[in-house]
Structures are given as structure tokens and as C-alpha cells.
N, C-alpha and C positions, 0 to 999 in steps of 0.2 A: 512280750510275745504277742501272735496272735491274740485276739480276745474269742476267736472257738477253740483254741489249744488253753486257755485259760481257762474257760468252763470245761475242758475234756479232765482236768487235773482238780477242779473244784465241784465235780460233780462225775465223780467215779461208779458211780451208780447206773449211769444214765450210758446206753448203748452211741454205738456210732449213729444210727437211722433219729435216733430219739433227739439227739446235738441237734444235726440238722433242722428238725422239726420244731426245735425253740423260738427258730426266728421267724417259721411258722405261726406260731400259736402264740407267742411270748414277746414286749417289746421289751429289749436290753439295753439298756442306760448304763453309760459309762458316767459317772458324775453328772448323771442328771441329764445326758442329752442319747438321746436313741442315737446305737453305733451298728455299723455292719459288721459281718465275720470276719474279714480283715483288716478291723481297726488294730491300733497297735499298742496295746495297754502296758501301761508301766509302773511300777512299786507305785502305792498310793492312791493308784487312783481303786474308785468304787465300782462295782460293778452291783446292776439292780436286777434281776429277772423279775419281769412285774407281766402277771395274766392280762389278757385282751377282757374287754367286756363283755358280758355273756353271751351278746351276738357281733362279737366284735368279727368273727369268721368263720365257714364250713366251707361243709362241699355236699352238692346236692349232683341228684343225678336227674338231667334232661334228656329231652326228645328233641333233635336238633328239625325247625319245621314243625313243632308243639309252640305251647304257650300261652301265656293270658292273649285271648284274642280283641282287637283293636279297639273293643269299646269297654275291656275292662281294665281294672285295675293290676298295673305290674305289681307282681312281685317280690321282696328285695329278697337276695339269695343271703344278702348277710348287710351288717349293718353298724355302726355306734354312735357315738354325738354329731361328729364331723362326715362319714361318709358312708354310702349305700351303695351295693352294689345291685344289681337289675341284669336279670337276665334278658337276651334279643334272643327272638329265632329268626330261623335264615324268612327272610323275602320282607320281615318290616325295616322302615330306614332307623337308623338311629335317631339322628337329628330332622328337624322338621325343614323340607326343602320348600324354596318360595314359588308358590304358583303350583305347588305338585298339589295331585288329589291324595297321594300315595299317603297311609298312615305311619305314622314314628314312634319310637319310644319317647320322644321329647313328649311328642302332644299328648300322646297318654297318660304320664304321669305330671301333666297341666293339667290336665281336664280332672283326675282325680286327687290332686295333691291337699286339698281338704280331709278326704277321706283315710290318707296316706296319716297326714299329719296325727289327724286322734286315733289312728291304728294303734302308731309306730311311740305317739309320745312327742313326733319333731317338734322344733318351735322353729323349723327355717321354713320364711316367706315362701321360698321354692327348691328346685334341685338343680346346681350348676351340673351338666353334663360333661366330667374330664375327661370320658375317652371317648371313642367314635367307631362302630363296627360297621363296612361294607356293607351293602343289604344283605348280600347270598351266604355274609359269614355270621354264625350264630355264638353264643355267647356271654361274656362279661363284657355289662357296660357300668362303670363307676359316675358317681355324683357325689357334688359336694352339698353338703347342709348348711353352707355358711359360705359366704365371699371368703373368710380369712382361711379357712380350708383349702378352698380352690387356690390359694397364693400358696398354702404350704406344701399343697401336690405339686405342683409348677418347681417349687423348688427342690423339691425330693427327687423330681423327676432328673433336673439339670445337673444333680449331685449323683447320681446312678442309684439311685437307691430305691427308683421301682422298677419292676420285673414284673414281663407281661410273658406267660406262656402258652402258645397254639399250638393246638394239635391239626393235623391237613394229612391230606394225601396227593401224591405226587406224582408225576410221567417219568416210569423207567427204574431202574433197578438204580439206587444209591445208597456205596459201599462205605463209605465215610461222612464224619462231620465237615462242613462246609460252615467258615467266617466270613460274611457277604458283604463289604465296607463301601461299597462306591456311592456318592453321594447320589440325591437320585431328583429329578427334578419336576418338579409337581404343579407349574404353573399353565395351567392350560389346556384342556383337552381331556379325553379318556384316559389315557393310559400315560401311566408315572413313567420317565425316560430316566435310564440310567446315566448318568454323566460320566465324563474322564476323568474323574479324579477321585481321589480318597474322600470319605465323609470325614474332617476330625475328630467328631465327638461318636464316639464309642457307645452312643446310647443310641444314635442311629443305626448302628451295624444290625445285622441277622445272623445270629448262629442256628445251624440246622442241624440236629441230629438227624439219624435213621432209625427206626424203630424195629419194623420188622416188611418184610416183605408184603403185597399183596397179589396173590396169584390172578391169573386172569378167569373172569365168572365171578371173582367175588364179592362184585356190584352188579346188578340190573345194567345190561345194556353195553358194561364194558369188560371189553374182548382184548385188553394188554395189561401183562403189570404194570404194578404200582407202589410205590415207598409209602408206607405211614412216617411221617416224621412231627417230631417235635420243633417248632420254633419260639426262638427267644430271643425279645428287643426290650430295649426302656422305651424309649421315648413313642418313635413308630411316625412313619407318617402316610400318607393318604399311599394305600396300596403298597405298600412300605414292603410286606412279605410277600405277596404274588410278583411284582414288578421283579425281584432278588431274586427269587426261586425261576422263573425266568430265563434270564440272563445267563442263569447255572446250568442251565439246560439240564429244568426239572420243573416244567410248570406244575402249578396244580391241575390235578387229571378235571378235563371239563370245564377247565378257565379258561372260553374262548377266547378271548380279551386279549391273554396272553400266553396264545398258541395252546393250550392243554388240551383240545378237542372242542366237542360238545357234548351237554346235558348237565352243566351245571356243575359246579366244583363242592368239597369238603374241607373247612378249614372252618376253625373252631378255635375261641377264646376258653382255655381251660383253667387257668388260674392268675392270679395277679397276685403280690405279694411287695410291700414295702412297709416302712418303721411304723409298727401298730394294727395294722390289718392285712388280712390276710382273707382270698377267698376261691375256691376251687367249685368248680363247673364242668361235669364230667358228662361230655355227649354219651346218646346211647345206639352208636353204629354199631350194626352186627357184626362189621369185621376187626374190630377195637373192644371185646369185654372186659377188656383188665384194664381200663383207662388208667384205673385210680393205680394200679400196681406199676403201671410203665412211667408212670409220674415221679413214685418215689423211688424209683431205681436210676434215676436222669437227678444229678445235683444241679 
């Protein structure tokens, strides 16, 4: 059977919400190898729940537009041997652009990764940067502690077994979930072009929920509604979520890029989650309080 219908019958104690949260909080080895909730377990084999390390994951609550400011030291929202996650706020670049004056998260935790290291405990030379956030989107940004890290992200990634979740807000009233699959093409220029055709891999797709409505006034400035929604990709590529939302005729409200208006968009890295870590990042917009509760109510 499933292996979460295995632990629902091996661990009769534990609530439906609480299951879920296992693979949250908990890596679960099937015979010694970290498996998803749909793996397919069969008589014999072993099953291990083994706890994360003690800062193996949280969830901290930000100011989207806060944060350690450019000449100080990031710091990590969560952490263990192999990787760190770091929080961006909206308007630094992630990575360091050539010839920009503009500051990053890369060069910042360059410039302090000595001081990082006897913090933290690290023993890695440096930090490989595996994910990449737009500047105006704020966030989770992941690194590796080690090259063999950064190979075993790459291939967790290619195997579907990370999960990136954003929270955004969007142009216009959206009544259902939306699966956003067209491949999308990223060579050149501002703005990501949707291609005609299917992406094949399934970690490139967008799924969007809707969250809840937002009436018009309940931003500065803007005078129409608007969708909060949740989105979720594996892999992700450059503009991956605005370019889709988009298309669907649902930009992000204020992504002028790609049609939303103006004054500047709302989209947020709120949690990341694959085999062993886990870490959540909960903006603190006035018209979003319950981040953390609209999280675990969305499997």
C-alpha cells in the first residue's frame, strides 16, 4: 500500500493534519532510503521515521521589504550539515549580477561567510546558491554547504521530490485551481514566452490554487480586486510563476512586466519542503494573517 496509508494504520494515534506533517518535520526511509507519500511499500520492507536535526526546519515570520540590511550578515531561517536556507526581501538580487552596483544575497553571505561559519559550526568553504528569487519577490533562498549537496538537490529536484510553495496576489476574481504546463521559454530578453507546447516534466508545471478573495482598498493604491493564491512548482524556472499566471489571465496585481498594472507585485517564497528539510517563511501582509493556517489547510 501507500507508505502514508501505512503509517495511518502504524500510527493510529496520530491525527490526519499530524500524518501530513511527518514529512514535514520527519525524513521516512523505506530500507534506508528517504521515500515520498506515494511510495508503494510492500510486506518486508522497513519503514524508519527518523527526526530532522534540531535546526533541521521552522517557520519564522517576516516583513516582506525588512531584513538584514546589505552590509550585514543574512540570516539562516533554518539549517543542518548539508543546507541553509536564507531569507531575501523584496528589492535585493539574489544572485550577484555582473557589472551591477545592485547588492545580493550571494555577496552578502561572501563577504560574511567567515563569520557565518564559527556562528553556525559550518565547515563548507562557501554557500552554493540552489534556488534564485526575482528581486521584487521575497523569501526562501536555499544553499548548499558542500558541492555533494548541491548534486543531491539537482537530483531530488529531477526526481519530484522538492516542493516550492508561493504565496501572491493576483488580477481578478479566481474561482478554481488552475494546472499551468506549457513549456516556457527563457532565452533572451525580459520577459519568459510561453511556448506551444506541453512542458514534459511535471516539475516545471504551476499549480495555483485560490485562497480567498481580496476586495478592492485593501492595498494602498489599488482600486480592483484581487485573488490571493498559493502556487506550487519543483523545479521553477526564471519567471516560471508570473510568465503562467499570465497567460491564465491572472497576472500578479502590479506585475507590469506582465500586464498586472503598476506599483509593484506581491509574491512570496513561503515554504520549501523535500527528503530531510523542511522550511517555512511566512510574509507579514495585512491582508494575509493566517498565512501559517491557509498553509496547512492546502496539502
Amino acid at each position: 500500500m501507500r507508505l502514508d496509508a501505512a503509517l495511518a494504520l502504524a500510527l493510529p494515534e496520530l491525527g490526519l493534519r499530524a500524518r501530513r506533517r511527518l514529512w514535514d518535520w520527519c525524513l521516512i526511509k523505506v530500507n534506508g532510503r528517504p521515500c515520498a507519500r506515494g511510495y508503494m511499500a510492500g510486506p518486508g520492507d522497513e519503514v524508519r521515521v527518523e527526526a530532522m536535526p534540531p535546526c533541521g526546519g521552522g517557520v519564522m515570520n517576516v516583513e516582506p521589504g525588512s531584513g538584514p540590511a546589505a552590509d550585514e550578515a543574512p540570516v539562516p531561517l533554518a539549517a543542518n550539515a548539508a543546507y541553509a536556507a536564507f531569507f531575501k526581501p523584496a528589492g535585493l538580487h539574489s544572485a550577484r549580477m555582473a557589472a551591477s552596483p545592485h547588492a545580493s544575497l550571494e555577496e552578502a553571505l561572501e563577504r560574511h561567510w567567515s563569520a557565518l561559519r564559527a556562528r553556525h559550526g559550518w565547515r563548507a568553504e562557501r554557500a552554493v546558491l540552489l534556488t534564485r528569487l526575482d528581486a521584487c519577490t521575497s523569501g526562501i533562498v536555499l544553499a548548499a554547504l558542500d558541492e555533494d549537496a548541491a548534486v543531491s538537490f539537482r537530483t531530488m529536484e529531477a526526481a519530484g521530490e522538492v516542493r516550492k510553495r508561493y504565496l501572491g496576489l493576483v488580477r481578478g476574481r479566481l474561482h478554481e485551481a488552475l494546472l499551468l504546463t506549457s513549456a516556457l521559454g527563457t532565452d533572451g530578453g525580459r520577459v519568459t514566452r510561453l511556448l506551444e507546447r506541453e512542458d514534459p516534466d511535471p516539475a516545471r508545471h504551476t499549480l495555483v490554487r485560490p485562497l480567498r478573495f481580496a476586495p478592492p482598498g485593501a492595498l494602498a493604491g489599488v482600486h480592483e480586486v484581487g485573488t490571493v493564491v498559493l502556487a506550487c512548482i519543483g523545479r521553477g524556472a526564471r519567471h516560471q510563476i508570473r510568465a503562467h499566471l499570465a497567460a491564465a489571465g491572472h497576472p500578479l496585481l502590479g506585475d507590469a512586466l506582465y500586464g498586472g498594472g503598476e506599483g509593484g507585485f506581491f509574491l512570496h517564497s513561503a515554504e520549501l519542503v523535500m527528503p530531510g528539510f523542511m522550511v517555512r517563511c511566512l510574509p507579514s501582509w495585512s491582508f494575509l494573517p493566517d498565512a501559517d493556517r491557509l498553509l496547512d489547510a492546502v496539502p
